[in-house]
Structure formats: structure tokens, C-alpha cells
C-alpha positions, -999 to 999 in steps of 0.1 A, spaced: 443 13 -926 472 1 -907 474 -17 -878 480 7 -854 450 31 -868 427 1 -872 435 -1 -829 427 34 -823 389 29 -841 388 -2 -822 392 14 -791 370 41 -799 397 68 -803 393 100 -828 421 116 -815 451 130 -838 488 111 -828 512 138 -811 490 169 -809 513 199 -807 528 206 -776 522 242 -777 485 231 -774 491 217 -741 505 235 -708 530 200 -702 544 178 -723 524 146 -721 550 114 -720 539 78 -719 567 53 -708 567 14 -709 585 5 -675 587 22 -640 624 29 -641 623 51 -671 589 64 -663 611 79 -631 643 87 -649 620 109 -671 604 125 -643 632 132 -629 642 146 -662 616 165 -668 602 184 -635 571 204 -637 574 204 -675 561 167 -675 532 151 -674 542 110 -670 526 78 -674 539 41 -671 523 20 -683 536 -13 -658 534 -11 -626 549 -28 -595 551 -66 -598 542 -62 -635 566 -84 -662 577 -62 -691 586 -96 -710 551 -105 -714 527 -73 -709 507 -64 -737 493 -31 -744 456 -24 -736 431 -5 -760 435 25 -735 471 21 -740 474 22 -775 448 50 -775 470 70 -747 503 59 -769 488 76 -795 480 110 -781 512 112 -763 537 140 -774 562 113 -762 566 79 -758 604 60 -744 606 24 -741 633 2 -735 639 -20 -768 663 -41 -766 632 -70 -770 624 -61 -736 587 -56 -745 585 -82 -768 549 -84 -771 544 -51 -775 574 -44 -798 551 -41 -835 529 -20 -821 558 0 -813 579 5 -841 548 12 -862 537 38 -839 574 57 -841 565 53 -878 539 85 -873 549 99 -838 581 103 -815 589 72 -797 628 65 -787 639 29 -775 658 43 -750 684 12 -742 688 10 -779 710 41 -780 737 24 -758 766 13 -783 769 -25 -788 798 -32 -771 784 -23 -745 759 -44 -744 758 -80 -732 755 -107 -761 733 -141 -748 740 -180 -762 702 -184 -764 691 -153 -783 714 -151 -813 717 -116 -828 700 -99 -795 711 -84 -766 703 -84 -723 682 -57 -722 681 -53 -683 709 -22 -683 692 -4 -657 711 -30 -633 741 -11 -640 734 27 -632 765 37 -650 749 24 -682 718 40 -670 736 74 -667 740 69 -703 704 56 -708 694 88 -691 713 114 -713 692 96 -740 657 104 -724 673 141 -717 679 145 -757 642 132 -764 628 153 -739 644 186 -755 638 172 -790 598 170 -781 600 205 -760 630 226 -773 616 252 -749 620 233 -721 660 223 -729 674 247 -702 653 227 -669 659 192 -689 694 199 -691 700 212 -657 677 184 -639 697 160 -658 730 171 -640 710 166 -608 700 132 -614 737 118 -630 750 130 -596 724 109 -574 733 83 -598 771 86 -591 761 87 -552 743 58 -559 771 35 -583 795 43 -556 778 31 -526 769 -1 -546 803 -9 -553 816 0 -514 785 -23 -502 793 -52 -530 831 -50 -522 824 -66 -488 809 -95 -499 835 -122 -494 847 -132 -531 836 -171 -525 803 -159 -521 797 -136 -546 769 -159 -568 738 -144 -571 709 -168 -579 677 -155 -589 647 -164 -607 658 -151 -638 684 -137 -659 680 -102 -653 712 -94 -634 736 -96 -660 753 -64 -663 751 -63 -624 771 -88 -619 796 -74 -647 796 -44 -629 802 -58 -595 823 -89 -596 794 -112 -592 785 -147 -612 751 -143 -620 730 -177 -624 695 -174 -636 670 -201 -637 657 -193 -665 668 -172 -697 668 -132 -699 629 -135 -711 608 -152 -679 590 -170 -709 617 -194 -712 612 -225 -696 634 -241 -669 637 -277 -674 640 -303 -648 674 -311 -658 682 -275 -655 665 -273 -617 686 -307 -611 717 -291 -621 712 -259 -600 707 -281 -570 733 -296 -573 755 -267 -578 742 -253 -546 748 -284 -524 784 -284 -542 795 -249 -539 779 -248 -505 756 -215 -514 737 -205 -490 712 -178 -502 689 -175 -534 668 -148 -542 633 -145 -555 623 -114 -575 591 -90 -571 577 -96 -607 587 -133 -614 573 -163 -596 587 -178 -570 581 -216 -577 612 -225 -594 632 -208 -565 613 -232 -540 620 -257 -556 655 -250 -555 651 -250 -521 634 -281 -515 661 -300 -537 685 -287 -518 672 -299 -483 667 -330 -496 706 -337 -500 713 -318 -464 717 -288 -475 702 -259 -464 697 -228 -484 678 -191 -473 655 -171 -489 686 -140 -492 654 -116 -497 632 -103 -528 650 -82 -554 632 -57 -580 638 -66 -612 623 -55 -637 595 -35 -622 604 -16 -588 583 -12 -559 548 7 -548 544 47 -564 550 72 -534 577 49 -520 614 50 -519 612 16 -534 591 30 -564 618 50 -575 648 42 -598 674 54 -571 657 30 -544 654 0 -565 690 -4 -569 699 9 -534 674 -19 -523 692 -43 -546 725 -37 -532 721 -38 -499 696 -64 -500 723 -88 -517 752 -74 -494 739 -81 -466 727 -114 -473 761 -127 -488 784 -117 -456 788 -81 -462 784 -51 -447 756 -26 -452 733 -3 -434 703 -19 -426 681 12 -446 709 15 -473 723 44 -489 700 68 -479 685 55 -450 651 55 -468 646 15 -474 618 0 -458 621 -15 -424 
């Protein structure tokens, strides 16, 4: 018995993996994180029935998968996760399950180049390319095809809400980069918790400085919290930003060094990074995240932003 079987027993399962779909009146999808759970129920309308199995405030880098989630996993017509070693704890449970039903790593269709290479993890990549929605454009034509691939009936709606969605995302790239662009260019450093901003800040013009590495189980070393200090007293920042699913304590401490040498540094807000914000809430949703995100980091820096973002749905 394999791993993955053994699992199921343990958990008391007897189901079959992937029953047929025609058996079913939706197609019953299971993803990893919140913003593809949304991309794919955006995808896939009525014809979906979605779970996620991380939540708001919940770190993908080191979740590991329940009994009732491998058992739910396993009777899912569907199942999209990132790759990209985003889930690293649950990635061998994964790949053997897409041995004996349909599961797509959904980042993992993006070509390589790209994709943005890391010093500290030789041969892998940044997986956080939801930071970017024109590689999540891409990213979404990806959960289209799997969609259609599991329901060939349903190709027509998946198709057609598809369009929909790449045009909110256009909406939404567009306003990003008008917001960004105000952001005086000597303060475009964006200093967070962790390194999740990457292809943000490729996208917009930003240095990105993380305290610690693209997994939040890295450590970040004195020296490392020493250096950052130092770097803000020097370059005379003046916000850092803490992140909904990371702990704050290093960015405090940031903080503290900082006042310590005279220099005083803000709280520029809390960013969603990789988890967004509370179901039924603008927040919660993929397009809401990174409006949140971009005007959240605008307005801090010196820009110019309206104060409830793009579509004049962010929280108060």
C-alpha cells in the first residue's frame, strides 16, 4: 500500500479517488491557497463546487495537510496547487496523489524564464507569482484548461468566465501600475517580513528587501536584523510593512533598532501575502488582495491613491 492509500485507511476513508463527474451535479475542486481557490471560482461559476484548504492568516510554507484533507483530496474530481515548493510540506503527498487523480501545479505551467531564480534555493524558483497579476493572467488560463480537462461539458462557461476574469485582472494591473508610478522613485523599497514580493517589485519598479528568505522558515540572523537597521537609518526609509500570515516580531524589531540610532520608522500598514483576507470580503478575494496591496504601499510611500482603492470596496 502506498503512502497516500495507507492515509486514506488511516483516516477512515473508503472512498474511490476522482469519482466520475457525471455522478455528481458540480464538479468538486479542492485548492491549496485562497488565491487560486478564487481564481477557480471565478473560473468556474455554478459549475463548481470549491474548497481551500488555507485560510486567512494561514502560511502555505509550512501547512500540512489534515486526515480530512487528504481524505477530501482524494475524493476531489480536482485538485490545483501552486508548486513551485510553495507547499513544501505537503509537496509528496501531492505528486503521489497526481500519480492516481487530476492534480495541476498551477504556477508550474509558467515558462522558466519567467520565473525568478533565488541565491539561497539553487535549482528553484519564487513561487509567489500571484504578486504580479499579469503572470497570474497566465496562471489563470492554466486553471481554465484544467477545469475543461476535468468537465469537457462545462468548456463553453469556463471559457467565457475566463475572459471575464482576465479583464478585471487588466483593470486591476493597470491601476496598480498608475498608483505605484506616484511613488517617488527614492522611496520605492518595500520592506516586509518576508520575501514574497519579488515579482512585484519586478513588475513595478520596486527593490524589494525581505527579512527573511522566500520560505518564512528561514531564519533571520542577528547580523541580518543589524544590517537592515542600518540600511534604514542610512537610506532614511521611513515605512516597513508587516504581512497578515507572517509574524510581526522581526519587523519590530526593526523598528526598535532603528529608534535606537534616531531614526524613526512607521508601520506603512499590513500586506496580504500569501493568504488574503476574511471569505465574504473584498479583501478575501484575489482582485482585493492586490488592490489592497497597491494602494496600501502607495499611499504609504508618498503616492497618490484613493483611500478605498480601485474599486472603492477596501475596508475603511
Amino acid at each position: 500500500m502506498t503512502r497516500l492509500f495507507h492515509a486514506i485507511a488511516l483516516a477512515g476513508s473508503t472512498a474511490l479517488l476522482a469519482a466520475p463527474v457525471a455522478a455528481q451535479d458540480r464538479l468538486s475542486v479542492v485548492a491549496t491557497t485562497g488565491m487560486i481557490a478564487d481564481t477557480a471560482r471565478a473560473i468556474g461559476g455554478d459549475l463548481v463546487e470549491l474548497r481551500a484548504l488555507m485560510g486567512p492568516g494561514v502560511d502555505p510554507h509550512a501547512f500540512r495537510q489534515t486526515r480530512s484533507d487528504i481524505v477530501t483530496m482524494a475524493r476531489a474530481d480536482l485538485v490545483l496547487w501552486n508548486g513551485l515548493f510553495l507547499e513544501a510540506q505537503m509537496e509528496d503527498f501531492l505528486l503521489e496523489l497526481g500519480e492516481n487523480s487530476h492534480v495541476v501545479a498551477v504556477a508550474e505551467s509558467l515558462p522558466q524564464d519567467r520565473l525568478l531564480a533565488h541565491e539561497d534555493y539553487e535549482g528553484r524558483f519564487d513561487p509567489h507569482v500571484w504578486m504580479d497579476p499579469t503572470l497570474w493572467s497566465e496562471v489563470s488560463l492554466t486553471i481554465r484548461d484544467a477545469l475543461i480537462e476535468a468537465h469537457p461539458e462545462g468548456a463553453d462557461t469556463f471559457t467565457a468566465n475566463t475572459d471575464a476574469f482576465l479583464s478585471q485582472l487588466e483593470e486591476l494591473e493597470s491601476y496598480s501600475r498608475d498608483v505605484l508610478s506616484s511613488v517617488p522613485e527614492s522611496a520605492r523599497v518595500l520592506l516586509t517580513a518576508h520575501d514574497a514580493f519579488g515579482y512585484f517589485g519586478a513588475a513595478y519598479g520596486f527593490e524589494v528587501v525581505g527579512i527573511q528568505g522566500l520560505s518564512t522558515a528561514s531564519e533571520a540572523g542577528l547580523n541580518r536584523i543589524s544590517d537592515m537597521v542600518d540600511m534604514l537609518v542610512t537610506r532614511e526609509i521611513g515605512a516597513v510593512f508587516v504581512e497578515t500570515s507572517v509574524s510581526d516580531r522581526n519587523i519590530r524589531a526593526l523598528i526598535e533598532g532603528a529608534a535606537a540610532q534616531g531614526h524613526i520608522v512607521a508601520i506603512g500598514g499590513e500586506l496580504f501575502s500569501d493568504a488574503m483576507g476574511e471569505p465574504g470580503s473584498y479583501e478575501g478575494t484575489y482582485i482585493g488582495m492586490i488592490d489592497h496591496n497597491a494602494t496600501t504601499i502607495a499611499r504609504a510611500l508618498g503616492g497618490t491613491a484613493p483611500a478605498r482603492g480601485l474599486n472603492g470596496m477596501l475596508a475603511e
